[in-house]
C-alpha positions in Angstrom: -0.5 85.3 195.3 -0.9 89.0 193.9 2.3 91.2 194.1 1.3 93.1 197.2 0.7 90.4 199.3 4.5 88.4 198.1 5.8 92.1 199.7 3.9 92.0 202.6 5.1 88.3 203.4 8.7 89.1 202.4 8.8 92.0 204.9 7.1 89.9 208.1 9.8 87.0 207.1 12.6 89.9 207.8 11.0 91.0 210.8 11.1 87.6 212.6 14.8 87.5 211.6 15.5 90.9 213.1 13.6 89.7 215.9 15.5 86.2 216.8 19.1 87.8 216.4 18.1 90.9 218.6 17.1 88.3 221.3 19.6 85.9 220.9 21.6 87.2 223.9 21.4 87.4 227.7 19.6 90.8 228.5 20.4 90.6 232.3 24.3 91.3 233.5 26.3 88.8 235.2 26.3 88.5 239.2 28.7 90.3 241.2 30.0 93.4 241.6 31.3 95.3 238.5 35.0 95.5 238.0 37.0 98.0 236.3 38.5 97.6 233.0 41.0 100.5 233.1 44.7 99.4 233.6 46.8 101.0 236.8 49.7 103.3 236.7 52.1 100.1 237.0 50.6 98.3 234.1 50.8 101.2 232.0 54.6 102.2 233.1 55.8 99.0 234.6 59.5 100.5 235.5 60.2 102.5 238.6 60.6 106.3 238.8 63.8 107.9 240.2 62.2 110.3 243.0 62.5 110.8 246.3 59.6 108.5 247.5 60.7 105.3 245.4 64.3 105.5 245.7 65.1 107.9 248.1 68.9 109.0 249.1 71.1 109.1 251.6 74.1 110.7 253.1 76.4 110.5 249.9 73.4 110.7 247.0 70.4 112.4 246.1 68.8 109.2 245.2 69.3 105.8 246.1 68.6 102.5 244.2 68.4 99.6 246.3 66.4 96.8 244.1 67.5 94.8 240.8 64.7 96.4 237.8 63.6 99.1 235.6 64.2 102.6 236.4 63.8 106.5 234.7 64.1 109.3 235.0 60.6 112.1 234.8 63.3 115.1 235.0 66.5 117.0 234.7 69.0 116.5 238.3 70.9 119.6 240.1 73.7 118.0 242.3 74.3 118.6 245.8 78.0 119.1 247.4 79.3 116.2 248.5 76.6 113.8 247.3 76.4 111.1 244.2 73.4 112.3 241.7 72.0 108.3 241.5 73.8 105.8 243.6 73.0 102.4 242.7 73.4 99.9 245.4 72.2 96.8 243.5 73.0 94.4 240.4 70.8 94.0 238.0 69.9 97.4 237.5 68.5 99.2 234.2 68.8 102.9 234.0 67.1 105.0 231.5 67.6 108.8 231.7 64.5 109.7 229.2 66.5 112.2 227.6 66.8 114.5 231.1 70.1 116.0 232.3 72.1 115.4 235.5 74.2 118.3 236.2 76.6 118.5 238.6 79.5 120.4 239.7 83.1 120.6 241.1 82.2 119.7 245.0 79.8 116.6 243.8 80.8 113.1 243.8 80.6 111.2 240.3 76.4 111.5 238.3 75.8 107.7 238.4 77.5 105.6 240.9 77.5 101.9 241.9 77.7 102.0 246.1 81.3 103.6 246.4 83.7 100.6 247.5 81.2 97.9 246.6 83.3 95.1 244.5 80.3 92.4 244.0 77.9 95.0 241.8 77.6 94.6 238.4 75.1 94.1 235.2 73.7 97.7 235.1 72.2 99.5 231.9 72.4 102.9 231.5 70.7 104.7 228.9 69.7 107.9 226.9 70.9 111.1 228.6 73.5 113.8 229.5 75.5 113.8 232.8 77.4 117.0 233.1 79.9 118.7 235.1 80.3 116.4 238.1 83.2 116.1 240.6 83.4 112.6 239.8 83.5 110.4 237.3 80.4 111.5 234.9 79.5 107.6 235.3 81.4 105.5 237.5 80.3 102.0 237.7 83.8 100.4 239.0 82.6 97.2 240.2 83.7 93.1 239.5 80.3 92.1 238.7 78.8 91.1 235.2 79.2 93.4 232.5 77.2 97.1 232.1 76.3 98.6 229.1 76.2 102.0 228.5 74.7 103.9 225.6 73.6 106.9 224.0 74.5 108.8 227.0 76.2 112.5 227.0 79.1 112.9 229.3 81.1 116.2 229.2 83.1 118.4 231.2 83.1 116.2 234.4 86.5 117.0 236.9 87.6 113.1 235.9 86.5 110.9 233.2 83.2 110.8 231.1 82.5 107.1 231.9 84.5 104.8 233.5 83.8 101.0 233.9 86.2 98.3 235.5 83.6 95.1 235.0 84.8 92.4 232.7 82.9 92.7 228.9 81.8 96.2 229.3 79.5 97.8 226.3 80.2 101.5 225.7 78.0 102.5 222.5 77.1 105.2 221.0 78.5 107.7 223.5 79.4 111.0 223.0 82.1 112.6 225.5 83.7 115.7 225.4 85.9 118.2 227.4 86.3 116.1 230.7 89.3 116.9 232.7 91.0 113.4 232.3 89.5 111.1 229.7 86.4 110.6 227.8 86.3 106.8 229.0 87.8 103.8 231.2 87.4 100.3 230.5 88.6 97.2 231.7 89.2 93.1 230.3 87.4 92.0 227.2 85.1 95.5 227.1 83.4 96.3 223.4 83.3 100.4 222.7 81.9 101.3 219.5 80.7 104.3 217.2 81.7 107.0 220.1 82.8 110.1 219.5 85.7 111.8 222.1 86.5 115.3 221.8 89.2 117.3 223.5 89.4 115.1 226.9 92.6 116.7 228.6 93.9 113.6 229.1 93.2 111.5 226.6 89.8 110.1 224.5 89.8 105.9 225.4 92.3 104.0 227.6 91.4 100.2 228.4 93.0 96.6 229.6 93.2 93.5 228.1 91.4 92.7 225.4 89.4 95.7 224.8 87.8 96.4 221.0 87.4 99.6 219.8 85.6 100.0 216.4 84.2 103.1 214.4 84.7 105.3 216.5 85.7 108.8 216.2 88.5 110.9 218.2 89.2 114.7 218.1 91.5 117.1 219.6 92.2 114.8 222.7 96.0 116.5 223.8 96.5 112.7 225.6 96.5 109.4 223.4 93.6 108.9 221.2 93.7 105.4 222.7 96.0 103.7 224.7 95.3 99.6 225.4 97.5 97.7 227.2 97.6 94.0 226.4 95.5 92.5 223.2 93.5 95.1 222.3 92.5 96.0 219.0 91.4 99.0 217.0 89.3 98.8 213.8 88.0 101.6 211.4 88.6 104.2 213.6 89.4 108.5 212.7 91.9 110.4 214.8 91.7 114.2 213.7 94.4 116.2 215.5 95.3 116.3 219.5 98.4 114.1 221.1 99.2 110.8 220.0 96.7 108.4 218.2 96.7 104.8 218.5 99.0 103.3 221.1 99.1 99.5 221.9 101.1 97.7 224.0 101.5 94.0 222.7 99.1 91.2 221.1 96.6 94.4 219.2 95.9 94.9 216.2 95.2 98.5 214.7 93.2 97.6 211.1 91.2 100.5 208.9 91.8 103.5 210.8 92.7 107.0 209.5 95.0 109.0 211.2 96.1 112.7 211.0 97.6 115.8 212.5 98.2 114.7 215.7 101.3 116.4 217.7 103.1 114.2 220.0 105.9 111.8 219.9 104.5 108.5 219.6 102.7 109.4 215.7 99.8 108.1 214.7 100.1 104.5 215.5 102.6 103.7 217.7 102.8 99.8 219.3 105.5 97.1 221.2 105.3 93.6 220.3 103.4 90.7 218.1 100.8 93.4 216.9 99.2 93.4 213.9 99.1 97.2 211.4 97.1 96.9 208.3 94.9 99.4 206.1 95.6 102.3 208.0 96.6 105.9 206.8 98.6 108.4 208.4 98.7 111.7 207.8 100.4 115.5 208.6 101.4 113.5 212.3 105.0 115.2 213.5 105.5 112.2 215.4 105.4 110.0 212.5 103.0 107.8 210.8 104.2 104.1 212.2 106.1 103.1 214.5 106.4 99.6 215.8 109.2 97.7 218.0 109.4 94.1 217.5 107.6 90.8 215.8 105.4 93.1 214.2 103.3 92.7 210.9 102.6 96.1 209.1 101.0 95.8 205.7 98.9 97.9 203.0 99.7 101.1 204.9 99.4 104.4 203.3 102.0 107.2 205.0 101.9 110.3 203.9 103.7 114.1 204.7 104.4 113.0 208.4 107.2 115.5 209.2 108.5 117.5 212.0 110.8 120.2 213.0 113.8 117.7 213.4 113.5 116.6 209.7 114.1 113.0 210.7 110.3 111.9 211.0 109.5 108.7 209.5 106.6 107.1 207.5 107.2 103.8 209.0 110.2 103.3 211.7 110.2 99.2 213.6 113.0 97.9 215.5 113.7 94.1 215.0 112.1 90.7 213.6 108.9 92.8 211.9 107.5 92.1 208.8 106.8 95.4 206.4 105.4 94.5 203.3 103.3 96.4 200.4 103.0 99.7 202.3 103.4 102.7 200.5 104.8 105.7 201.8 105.3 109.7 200.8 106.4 112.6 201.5 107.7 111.8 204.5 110.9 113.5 206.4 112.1 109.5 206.3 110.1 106.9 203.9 110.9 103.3 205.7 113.5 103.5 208.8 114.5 99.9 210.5 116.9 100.2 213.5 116.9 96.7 214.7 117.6 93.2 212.8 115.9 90.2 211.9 113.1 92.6 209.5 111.8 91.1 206.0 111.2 94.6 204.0 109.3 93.9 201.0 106.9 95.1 198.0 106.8 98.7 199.6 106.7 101.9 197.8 108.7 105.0 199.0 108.3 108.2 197.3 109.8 112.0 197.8 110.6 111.2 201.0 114.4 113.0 202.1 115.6 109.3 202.3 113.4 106.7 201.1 115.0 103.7 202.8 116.7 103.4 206.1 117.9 99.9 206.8 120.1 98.9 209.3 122.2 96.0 208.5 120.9 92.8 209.8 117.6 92.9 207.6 116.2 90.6 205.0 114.7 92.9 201.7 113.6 92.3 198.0 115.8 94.6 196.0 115.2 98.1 195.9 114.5 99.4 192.5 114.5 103.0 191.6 112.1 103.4 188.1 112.2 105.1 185.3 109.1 107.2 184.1 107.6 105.9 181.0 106.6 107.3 178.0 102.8 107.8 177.1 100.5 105.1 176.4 98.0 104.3 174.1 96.6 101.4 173.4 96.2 97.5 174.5 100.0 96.6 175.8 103.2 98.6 177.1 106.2 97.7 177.8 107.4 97.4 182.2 109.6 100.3 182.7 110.0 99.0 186.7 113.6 97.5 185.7 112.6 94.0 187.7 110.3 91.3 187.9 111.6 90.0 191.6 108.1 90.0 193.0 110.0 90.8 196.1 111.3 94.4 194.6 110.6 97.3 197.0 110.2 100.7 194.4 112.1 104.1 195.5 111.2 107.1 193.1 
């Protein structure tokens, strides 16, 4: 076979190729009519919008929601007098605000509401927004229900608190409240608030019930208690900067990592009753002192420093009776360590320029107190202890 005629056959071999695949398929359609492949509107967004034709109001709220599921927002909220902005009248409920606004003003009732005097509701999500300026509560979901969770969300300058939540094991994350006539937020048993930030709320930034955690978060300016927890509730890596008191527990809490400063009132910067737990912490420039603590008490590894007032009597650490105060080190104080009570076991603490470095009512248990001597300069491998003891009980004065 020439070379011409090996091309030619090469070339009608390919064609028949081309040829089966092209006809290897059906050429006529299927039977029936033809359906569309384009998804609908509730595929493609399967949560509910907040308007007035799916969750239409009523005579206390713009808008009402009364099924458990998935709602947003598609725009900013202008309250009416005498109305709730969303009232949610169903458990179950997630909430996100897209980023929009709800503001309200001083004749509105609270921005987000469960059904006012409900007690079953519970288990809502709200999410992602501002809600501004009501009459109200900012959001008020005071129901028994399962928990709610509430994050990212805005609330300032509302006529009562930012947020407020009375279910059991209540989230409150990453909120941001500021300048609310009473405080930035309520919660109730067990609830979890962490990395918020309160700023000047006129009556305080966080109050809570039993068992409440607050972690990393950050309080400024608040002329009411930073926080204030009533039974078992416990503070951890916090900052106070400035405004009333700072960290106030009633007993069974534990306040662990925080820093504390400049704040003005009375009660210091972490004042709390009975079997509590105060370690880590620093305190500050606070006129009301830097610890104070009544009875049963462990306070440890505490730094206090230049917490002094006008009456020239304000203490680094003050407790009353049966407390353990061990290995904290305070300066600069008006008064360095102060016990009033009995029962105390004072030991391995460092008190420096402070007026009076110890305090110590009779009554107490302590490692000797040992004033030192300075020590001359060192250089080199070894030196000789110029600390006058080796109790490793001694409490240092200097």
């Amino acid at each position: 076979m020439n070379r011409n005629a090996l091309i030619a056959l090469v070339v009608a071999t390919a064609g028949l190729v081309t040829s089966a695949v092209l006809v290897a398929g059906p050429l006529n359609p299927p039977g029936g009519a033809v359906a569309s492949t384009y998804k609908t509107l509730t595929e493609v967004e399967p949560r509910i919008a907040i308007n007035a034709t799916n969750t239409p109001g009523d005579s206390d709220s713009l808008y009402r929601i009364t099924q458990p599921g998935s709602y947003y927002l598609t725009g900013n909220i202008t309250g009416v007098t005498g109305k709730l902005g969303i009232e949610i009248a169903a458990s179950g409920v997630t909430l996100d605000l897209s980023g929009f606004t709800l503001t309200g003003s001083q004749t509105t009732l609270a921005g987000i509401s469960y059904t006012p005097g409900s007690s079953s509701l519970g288990g809502a999500t709200i999410r992602n927004g501002t809600v501004v300026g009501w009459g109200g509560n900012g959001i008020d979901l005071l129901g028994s229900g399962t928990a709610a969770l509430v994050e990212d969300v805005q609330a300032n300058s509302n006529w009562l608190n930012g947020i407020s939540i009375s279910s059991f094991s209540a989230v409150v994350r990453a909120c941001r409240t500021f300048q609310n006539l009473q405080r930035g937020v309520v919660v109730s048993s067990d609830a979890l608030v962490e990395s918020c930030v309160f700023n000047s709320n006129g009556t305080g930034g966080l109050s809570g019930a039993n068992g409440v955690t607050v972690r990393t978060c950050t309080f400024r300016a608040n002329p009411g208690e930073a926080v204030s927890l009533v039974m078992g509730g416990n503070v951890a890596d916090c900052t106070v900067e400035g405004g009333g008191h700072g960290v106030h527990l009633l007993d069974l809490g534990s306040v662990t990592g925080c820093t504390i400063a400049g704040t003005f009132g009375s009660l210091g910067g972490i004042s709390v009753q009975n079997y509590c737990t105060v370690r880590h912490n620093t305190c500050s420039a606070n006129d009301g002192g830097g610890i104070r603590a009544a009875a049963y008490c462990v306070i440890t590894d505490n730094t206090c420093a230049t917490n002094t007032g006008s009456s020239g009597t304000v203490p680094g650490i003050t407790a009353g009776s049966n407390n353990r105060i061990e290995a904290n080190t305070v300066s600069s104080n008006n008064r360095g360590i102060v016990v009033t009570g009995t029962g105390c076991v004072i030991v391995r603490n460092i008190a420096c320029s402070n007026s009076i470095n110890y305090a110590l009512a009779s009554g107490n248990r302590f490692g000797p107190i040992v004033v030192t001597a300075l020590g001359g300069a060192v250089s080199g491998n070894t030196a000789t202890s110029v600390l006058s003891t080796t109790d490793p009980w001694a409490n240092f004065a200097y």
